[in-house]
C-alpha positions, 0 to 999 in steps of 0.5 A: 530673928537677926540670924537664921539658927544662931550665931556668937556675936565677936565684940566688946559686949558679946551675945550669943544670938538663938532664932526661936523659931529655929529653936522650937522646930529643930532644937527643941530638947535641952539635948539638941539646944546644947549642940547648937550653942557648942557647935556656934562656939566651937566657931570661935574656939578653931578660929574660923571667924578670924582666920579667913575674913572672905569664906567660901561656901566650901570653906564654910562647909568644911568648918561644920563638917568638922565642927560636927564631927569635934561636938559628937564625939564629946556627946555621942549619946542618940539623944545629942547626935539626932540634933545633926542627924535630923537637921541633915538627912542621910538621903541628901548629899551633900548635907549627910555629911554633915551628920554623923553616919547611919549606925554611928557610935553603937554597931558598924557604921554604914553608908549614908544614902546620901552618898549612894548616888555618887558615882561609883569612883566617888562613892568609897572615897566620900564614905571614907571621909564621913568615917574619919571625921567620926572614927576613933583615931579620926583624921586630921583637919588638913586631909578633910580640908584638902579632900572634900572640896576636891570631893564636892568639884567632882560630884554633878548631881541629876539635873545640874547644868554644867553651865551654873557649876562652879569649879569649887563645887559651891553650887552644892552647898549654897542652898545647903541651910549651914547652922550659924551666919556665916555670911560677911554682911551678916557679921558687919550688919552686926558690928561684929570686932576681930577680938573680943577679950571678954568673949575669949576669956569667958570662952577659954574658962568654958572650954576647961570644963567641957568633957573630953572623948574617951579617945583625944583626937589630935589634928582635928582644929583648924588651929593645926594645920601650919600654913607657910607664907613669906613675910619681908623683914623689915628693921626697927631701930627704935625697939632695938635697944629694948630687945637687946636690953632684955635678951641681956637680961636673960643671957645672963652677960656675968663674964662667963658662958657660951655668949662671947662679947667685944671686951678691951683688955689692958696689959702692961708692956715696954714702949720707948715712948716716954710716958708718966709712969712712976719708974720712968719719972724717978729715973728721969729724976736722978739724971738717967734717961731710960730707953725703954717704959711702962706703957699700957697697951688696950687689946680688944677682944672677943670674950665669954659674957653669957649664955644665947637666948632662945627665941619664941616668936608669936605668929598667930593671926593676931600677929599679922599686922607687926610681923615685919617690924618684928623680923628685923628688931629679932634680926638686930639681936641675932649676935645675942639669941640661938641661930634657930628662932622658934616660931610658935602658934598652936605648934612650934615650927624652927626657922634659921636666922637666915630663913628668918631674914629671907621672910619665912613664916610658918604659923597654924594661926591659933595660940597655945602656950602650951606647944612653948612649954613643951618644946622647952621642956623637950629641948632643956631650955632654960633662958627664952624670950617670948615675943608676943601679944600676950593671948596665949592661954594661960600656963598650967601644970608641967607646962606652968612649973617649965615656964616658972624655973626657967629664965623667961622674959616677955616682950609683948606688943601689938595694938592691944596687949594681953599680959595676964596669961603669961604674968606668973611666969615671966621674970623681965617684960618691956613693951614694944611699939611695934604699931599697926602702921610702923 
């Protein structure tokens, strides 16, 4: 009875939290258990006890909307989706958009009663939402993310003062009984961490076995949604040297390539200062005094050493705490890599050396290795540097063999490093001491 429903707790020793009695009232079929325990996982899964450390009450509704729709599309049997269906009525708004429409999967979908009362400029637009988290193509997390607050602001129900309305339409949600805690007490009351290993690794080889819709919807996670934000560069000395010992590693500084490098030449030539050569000191010897001698002249230069280095920046939301330390030691190396940094999270977003200096950061704030294989393998990439933590997933398939041929180093760093997933892959890796505090 720690928590209302159920709840996954994020520490060292993770437990999934289940009220029985919650249980033995709504979820009391293997069917309904199954779609309490994925919908608390997928909580974890998309990032949303990370990524915003203060939910709204919307926010917290726009996760199991999504949450909702993601779990029944994988089980869209009746026996699976009266879980939601019976939890959330149809006659009340805004709790009907937490379950999957009348008529949904089998015949036409039609409008739940719920959204009925709204007034007539709002009916179609709410209607159109509650498809699209259910429709074959469906629709991407940023469109329900930005369209149901607006939606739910607009609405004012029968008998609500305009006095206790709130701006963000919280007033609708707060009394609405959301599966799992998702409030902030709760999860300190716990003792609950940011990251657990455990609890990602075991999760993660779940996740690989779960079947998949007939029909993959892209865009549905939390995870894809790139948010901008500036980030002041700030240089690292101190982790210089090991960049660019690595970047040269990688680059391959062999004296040939597109990388050109400061070099001093030598060349002989004539000079009528005197000096020890060999022709110069006979002459001087049989009583000739030479006007001119072999001198030796340095000539510096810049020549062809190498190849530059593409760089795959970690910007997730465990990165947040070095990203500055980590701008300025990639701005130290900018002689060495290619002109555009590649960003990555769960997508791959190019910033330029100066934008990178200017502080510009795009970042969905999940990780998948996945998005780095596939750009390298779309763009020939054949010597990178990844710099990150190491929680990327683990490569596997067309995504292992890209990573494998090519020239790869990895520069991990943070406060707690994770060098298992990328392992097989990497062919040089150092340790920065970026800390939390440097």
């Amino acid at each position: 009875d720690e928590v209302p429903t159920a709840a996954v707790e994020c520490r060292i020793q993770p437990r999934m939290l289940v009220n029985p009695a919650f249980v033995a009232r709504h979820a009391a079929t293997p069917e309904k258990l199954l779609m309490l325990v994925m919908h608390e996982l997928h909580h974890i899964l998309l990032g949303h006890t990370t990524l915003f450390p203060r939910a709204t009450p919307v926010q917290n509704f726009v996760f199991d909307a999504v949450i909702n729709g993601i779990v029944c599309r994988m089980f869209p049997r009746a026996a699976h989706i009266a879980f939601f269906s019976d939890y959330y009525p149809e006659e009340r708004f805004p709790g009907c958009l937490l379950a999957p429409p009348p008529g949904w999967p089998n015949g036409k979908a039609r409008m739940a009663a719920g959204l009925e009362q709204l007034p007539a400029r709002l009916r179609a637009r709410a209607h159109a939402v509650h498809l699209s988290l259910y429709s074959a193509t469906g629709a991407s997390y940023q469109d329900v993310y930005e369209l149901l607050p607006r939606l739910l602001a607009k609405v004012r129900l029968p008998g609500a003062s305009a006095k206790k309305a709130a701006a963000d339409g919280s007033e609708l949600v707060l009394e609405l009984p959301l599966l799992g805690g998702h409030g902030e007490d709760e999860l300190q009351a716990a003792g609950l961490e940011v990251r657990s290993p455990i609890l990602f690794d075991v999760v993660r080889s779940i996740v690989e076995q779960w079947p998949q819709p007939p029909q993959p919807i892209r865009g549905r996670s939390l995870a894809d949604v790139l948010q901008h934000g500036m980030v002041t560069a700030r240089p690292t000395p101190s982790n210089r040297a090991r960049l660019r010992q690595l970047i040269r590693k990688v680059a391959g500084l062999s004296g040939n390539g597109r990388l050109r490098q400061p070099r001093d030449d030598h060349f002989e030539a004539p000079t009528p200062i005197p000096t020890l050569a060999r022709r110069s000191l006979v002459q001087r010897a049989l009583g000739h005094q030479p006007l001119l001698h072999t001198g030796s002249v340095a000539l510096r230069r810049r020549a062809p050493a190498g190849e530059h280095v593409h760089v795959y920046l970690d910007v997730s939301g465990s990165m947040n705490s070095v990203l500055q330390a980590l701008y300025g030691a990639i701005l130290d190396c900018a002689d060495f890599v290619v002109p555009l940094v590649h960003l990555f999270s769960t997508k791959v977003a190019d910033v330029t050396l100066a934008e990178l200096r200017a502080g510009k950061c795009v970042t969905s704030g999940g990780t998948d290795i996945a998005c780095v294989a596939e750009h390298m393998a779309r763009h020939r990439v054949t010597r990178a540097l990844l710099v990150t933590d190491g929680w990327v997933g683990t490569p596997r398939g067309e995504h292992h063999a890209t990573l494998a041929k090519a020239r790869l180093a990895i520069a991990y760093l943070g406060t707690s490093t994770h060098q298992a997933d990328l392992a097989a892959v990497a062919r040089h890796t150092c340790i920065l001491t970026i800390g939390v505090s440097s």
